[in-house]
N, C-alpha and C positions, 0 to 999 in steps of 0.2 A: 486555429484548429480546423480539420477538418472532413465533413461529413458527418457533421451534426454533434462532434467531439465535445465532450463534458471535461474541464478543467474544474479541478475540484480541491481545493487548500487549507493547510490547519495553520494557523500564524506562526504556531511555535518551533523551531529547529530552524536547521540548516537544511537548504531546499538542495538535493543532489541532481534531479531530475524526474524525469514522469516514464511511467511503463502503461504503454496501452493494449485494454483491454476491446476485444468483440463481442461481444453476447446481445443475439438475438436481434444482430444486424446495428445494434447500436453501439459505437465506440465512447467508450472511458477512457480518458486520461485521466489517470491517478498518480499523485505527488509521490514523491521519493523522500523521504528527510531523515535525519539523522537526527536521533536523540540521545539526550545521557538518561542513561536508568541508572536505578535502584541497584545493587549488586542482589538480587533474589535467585536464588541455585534450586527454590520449588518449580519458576518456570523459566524457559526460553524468552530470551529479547528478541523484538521485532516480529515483524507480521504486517498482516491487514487490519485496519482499526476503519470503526465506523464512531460519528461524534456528529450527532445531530443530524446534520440534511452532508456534512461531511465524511468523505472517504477518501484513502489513501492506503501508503505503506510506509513504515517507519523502520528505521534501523539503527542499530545501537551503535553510536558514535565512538568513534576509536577500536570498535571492534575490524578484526583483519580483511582483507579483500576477498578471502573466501566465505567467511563468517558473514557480509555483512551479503555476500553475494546467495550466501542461502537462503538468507532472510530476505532478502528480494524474492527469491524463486517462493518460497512457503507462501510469502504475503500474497503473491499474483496468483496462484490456486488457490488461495482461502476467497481474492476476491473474485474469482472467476465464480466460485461456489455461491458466495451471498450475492451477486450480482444475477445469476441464474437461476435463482430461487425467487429475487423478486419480480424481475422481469419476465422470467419462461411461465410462468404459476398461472 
């Protein structure tokens, strides 16, 4: 990684790849993975998930190449958001 890049992993899923984030001159690398969910129609699959000192983006496995490509774009503004809040604060 590079310049000062944070690689940052949750053990479970299938690892797709990393989307890197800048905020406040520090780079994030955060994982990409594919999970199976729950069928729940109260909310949306995939996002940014925080778990412990871990962060990432997860996407709901077997969903479509635009479905799961939303759920990429949601997750990297969600953590663009919780990343800027801790760090810019």
């Amino acid at each position: 990684m590079q310049n000062g890049a944070q690689a940052l992993t949750l053990a479970e899923g299938r690892l797709l790849g990393f989307v890197r984030v800048l905020v406040g001159g520090q780079l994030f690398s955060l994982p990409v993975q594919a999970l199976s969910f729950e069928n729940d129609s109260t909310r949306s699959a995939g996002g940014f998930f925080t778990h412990g000192s871990q962060l990432g983006i997860v996407v709901e496995d077997g969903a479509s190449e635009s479905e799961i490509r939303a759920q990429i774009e949601r997750g990297t503004a969600e953590a663009v958001r919780h990343l800027s809040q801790k760090h810019l604060s």
